[in-house]
C-alpha positions as CSV (number, residue, x, y, z in Angstrom):
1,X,104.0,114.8,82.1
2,X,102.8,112.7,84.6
3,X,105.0,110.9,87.5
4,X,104.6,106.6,87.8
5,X,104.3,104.6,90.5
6,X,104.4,100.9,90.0
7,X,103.3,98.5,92.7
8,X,104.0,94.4,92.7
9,X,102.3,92.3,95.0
10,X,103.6,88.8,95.5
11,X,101.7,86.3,96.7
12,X,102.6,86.4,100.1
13,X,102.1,90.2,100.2
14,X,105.3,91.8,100.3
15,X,106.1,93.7,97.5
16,X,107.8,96.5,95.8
17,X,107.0,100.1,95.3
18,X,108.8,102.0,92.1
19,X,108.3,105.4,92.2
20,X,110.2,107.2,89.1
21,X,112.9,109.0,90.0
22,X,112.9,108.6,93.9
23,X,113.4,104.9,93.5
24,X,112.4,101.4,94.6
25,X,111.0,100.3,97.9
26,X,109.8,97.0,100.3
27,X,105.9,97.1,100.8
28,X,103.6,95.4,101.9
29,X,99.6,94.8,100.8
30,X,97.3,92.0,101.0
31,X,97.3,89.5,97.6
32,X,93.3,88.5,98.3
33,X,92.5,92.1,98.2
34,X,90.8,93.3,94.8
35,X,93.4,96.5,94.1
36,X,92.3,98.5,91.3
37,X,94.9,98.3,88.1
38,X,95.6,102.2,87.6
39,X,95.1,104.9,89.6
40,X,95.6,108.7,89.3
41,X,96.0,110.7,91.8
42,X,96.3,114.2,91.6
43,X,98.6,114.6,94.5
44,X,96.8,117.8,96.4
45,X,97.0,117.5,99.9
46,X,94.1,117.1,101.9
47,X,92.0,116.0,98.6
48,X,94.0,113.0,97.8
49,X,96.7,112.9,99.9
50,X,96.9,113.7,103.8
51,X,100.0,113.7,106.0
52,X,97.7,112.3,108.9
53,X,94.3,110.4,108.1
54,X,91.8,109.1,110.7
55,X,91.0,105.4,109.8
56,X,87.2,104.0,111.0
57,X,88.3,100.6,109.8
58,X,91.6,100.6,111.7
59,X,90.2,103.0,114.5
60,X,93.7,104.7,114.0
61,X,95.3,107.4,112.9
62,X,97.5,106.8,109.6
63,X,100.3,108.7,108.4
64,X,101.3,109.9,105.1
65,X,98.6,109.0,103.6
66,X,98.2,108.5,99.7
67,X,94.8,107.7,98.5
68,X,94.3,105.1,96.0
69,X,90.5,105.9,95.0
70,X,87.7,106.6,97.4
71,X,85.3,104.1,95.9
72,X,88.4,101.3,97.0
73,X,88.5,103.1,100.3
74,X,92.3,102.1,99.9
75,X,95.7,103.8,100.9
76,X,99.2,103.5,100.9
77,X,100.5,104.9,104.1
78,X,103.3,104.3,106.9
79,X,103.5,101.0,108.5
80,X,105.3,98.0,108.8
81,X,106.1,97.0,105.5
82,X,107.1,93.2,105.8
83,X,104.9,90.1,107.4
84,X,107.1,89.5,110.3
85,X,107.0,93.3,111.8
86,X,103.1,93.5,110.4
87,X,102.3,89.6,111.8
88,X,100.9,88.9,108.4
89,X,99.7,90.7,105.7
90,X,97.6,93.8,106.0
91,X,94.0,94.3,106.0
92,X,94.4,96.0,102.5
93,X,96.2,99.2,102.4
94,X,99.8,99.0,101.1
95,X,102.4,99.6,103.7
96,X,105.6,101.3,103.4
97,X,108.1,102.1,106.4
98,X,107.5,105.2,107.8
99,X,110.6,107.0,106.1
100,X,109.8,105.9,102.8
101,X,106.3,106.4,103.0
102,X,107.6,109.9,104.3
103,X,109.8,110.6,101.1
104,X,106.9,109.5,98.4
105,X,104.6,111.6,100.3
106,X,106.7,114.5,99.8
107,X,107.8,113.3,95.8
108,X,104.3,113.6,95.3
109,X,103.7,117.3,94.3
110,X,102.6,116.5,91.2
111,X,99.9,114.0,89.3
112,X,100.4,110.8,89.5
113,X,99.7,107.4,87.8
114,X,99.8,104.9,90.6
115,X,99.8,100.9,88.5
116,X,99.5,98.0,90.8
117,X,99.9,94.4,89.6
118,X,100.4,90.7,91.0
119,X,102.9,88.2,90.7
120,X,101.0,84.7,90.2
Protein backbone atom coordinates (compact mmCIF):
# COMPACT_ATOMS: atom_id res chain seq x y z
CA UNK A 1 0.00 0.00 0.00
CA UNK A 2 1.14 3.12 -0.72
CA UNK A 3 1.90 6.09 2.09
CA UNK A 4 -0.08 9.86 1.40
CA UNK A 5 1.06 13.01 1.64
CA UNK A 6 -1.34 15.83 1.33
CA UNK A 7 -0.19 19.43 0.80
CA UNK A 8 -2.65 22.76 1.13
CA UNK A 9 -1.51 25.90 -0.03
CA UNK A 10 -3.36 29.01 1.06
CA UNK A 11 -3.22 31.90 -0.63
CA UNK A 12 -0.67 33.57 1.16
CA UNK A 13 1.54 30.51 0.94
CA UNK A 14 1.69 29.01 4.21
CA UNK A 15 0.30 25.82 4.43
CA UNK A 16 0.02 22.34 5.84
CA UNK A 17 1.71 19.19 5.18
CA UNK A 18 -0.23 15.73 6.23
CA UNK A 19 1.84 12.96 6.00
CA UNK A 20 -0.12 9.61 7.16
CA UNK A 21 0.85 8.36 10.11
CA UNK A 22 3.78 10.87 11.18
CA UNK A 23 1.30 13.72 11.21
CA UNK A 24 0.49 17.30 10.26
CA UNK A 25 2.90 20.08 9.74
CA UNK A 26 3.39 24.26 8.94
CA UNK A 27 4.85 24.80 5.36
CA UNK A 28 5.37 27.01 3.24
CA UNK A 29 5.18 27.19 -0.92
CA UNK A 30 4.40 29.85 -3.29
CA UNK A 31 0.38 30.11 -4.34
CA UNK A 32 1.40 31.61 -8.09
CA UNK A 33 3.51 28.58 -8.60
CA UNK A 34 1.81 25.87 -11.06
CA UNK A 35 2.35 22.58 -8.52
CA UNK A 36 1.47 19.49 -10.15
CA UNK A 37 -1.85 17.79 -8.44
CA UNK A 38 -0.25 14.15 -7.67
CA UNK A 39 2.90 12.98 -7.42
CA UNK A 40 4.59 9.60 -6.73
CA UNK A 41 7.58 9.31 -5.54
CA UNK A 42 9.25 6.27 -4.99
CA UNK A 43 11.18 7.34 -1.99
CA UNK A 44 14.95 5.77 -2.98
CA UNK A 45 17.48 7.96 -1.96
CA UNK A 46 19.56 9.54 -4.25
CA UNK A 47 16.91 8.89 -7.16
CA UNK A 48 14.13 10.76 -5.67
CA UNK A 49 15.01 11.77 -2.57
CA UNK A 50 18.52 13.21 -1.31
CA UNK A 51 19.50 14.16 2.25
CA UNK A 52 21.66 17.06 0.64
CA UNK A 53 20.92 18.50 -2.95
CA UNK A 54 22.91 21.26 -4.83
CA UNK A 55 20.38 23.88 -6.09
CA UNK A 56 21.57 26.01 -9.48
CA UNK A 57 18.48 28.15 -9.06
CA UNK A 58 19.13 28.88 -5.32
CA UNK A 59 22.96 28.52 -5.80
CA UNK A 60 22.63 26.49 -2.40
CA UNK A 61 22.83 23.61 -0.98
CA UNK A 62 19.29 22.06 0.22
CA UNK A 63 18.67 19.62 2.74
CA UNK A 64 16.43 16.73 2.99
CA UNK A 65 15.45 16.92 -0.08
CA UNK A 66 12.11 15.26 -1.56
CA UNK A 67 11.56 15.53 -5.16
CA UNK A 68 8.25 16.41 -6.49
CA UNK A 69 8.90 15.53 -10.33
CA UNK A 70 11.93 16.40 -12.40
CA UNK A 71 10.04 17.89 -15.27
CA UNK A 72 8.57 20.57 -12.22
CA UNK A 73 12.20 20.87 -11.13
CA UNK A 74 10.33 21.21 -7.66
CA UNK A 75 11.20 20.06 -3.98
CA UNK A 76 10.15 19.99 -0.57
CA UNK A 77 13.14 20.45 1.52
CA UNK A 78 14.27 22.24 4.98
CA UNK A 79 13.73 25.86 5.32
CA UNK A 80 11.83 28.36 6.89
CA UNK A 81 8.45 27.33 6.76
CA UNK A 82 6.39 30.62 7.45
CA UNK A 83 6.57 34.29 5.54
CA UNK A 84 7.97 36.18 8.35
CA UNK A 85 11.22 33.82 8.90
CA UNK A 86 11.29 33.22 4.80
CA UNK A 87 10.51 37.26 4.16
CA UNK A 88 7.73 36.14 1.81
CA UNK A 89 6.85 33.29 0.18
CA UNK A 90 9.36 30.99 -1.55
CA UNK A 91 10.51 30.89 -5.03
CA UNK A 92 8.53 27.47 -5.42
CA UNK A 93 9.69 24.65 -3.49
CA UNK A 94 7.71 23.84 -0.37
CA UNK A 95 9.41 24.51 2.92
CA UNK A 96 9.29 22.67 6.06
CA UNK A 97 11.42 23.46 9.29
CA UNK A 98 14.41 21.71 9.30
CA UNK A 99 13.26 18.99 11.98
CA UNK A 100 10.15 18.16 10.27
CA UNK A 101 11.58 18.16 6.94
CA UNK A 102 14.10 15.80 8.86
CA UNK A 103 11.42 13.35 10.17
CA UNK A 104 9.41 13.01 6.65
CA UNK A 105 12.61 12.45 5.03
CA UNK A 106 13.25 9.53 7.14
CA UNK A 107 9.17 8.32 7.05
CA UNK A 108 9.84 8.08 3.57
CA UNK A 109 11.20 4.55 3.03
CA UNK A 110 8.56 3.62 1.12
CA UNK A 111 6.29 4.88 -2.16
CA UNK A 112 4.64 7.59 -1.83
CA UNK A 113 1.61 9.53 -3.23
CA UNK A 114 2.44 13.15 -2.59
CA UNK A 115 -1.36 15.42 -3.50
CA UNK A 116 -1.02 19.13 -3.32
CA UNK A 117 -4.05 21.44 -3.52
CA UNK A 118 -5.14 25.25 -2.99
CA UNK A 119 -7.28 27.01 -0.88
CA UNK A 120 -9.05 29.76 -3.08
Amino acid sequence: MTRQISIVITSSGEGTLSAEGLGTFPCLANAETLYPANVNNSGVEGEEKFPLLYSNELDANIQWAILLGWEYGLFIHAGPDNLKENDGPTGGNIQLSAGNAEQLYGWMDESVQISITKET
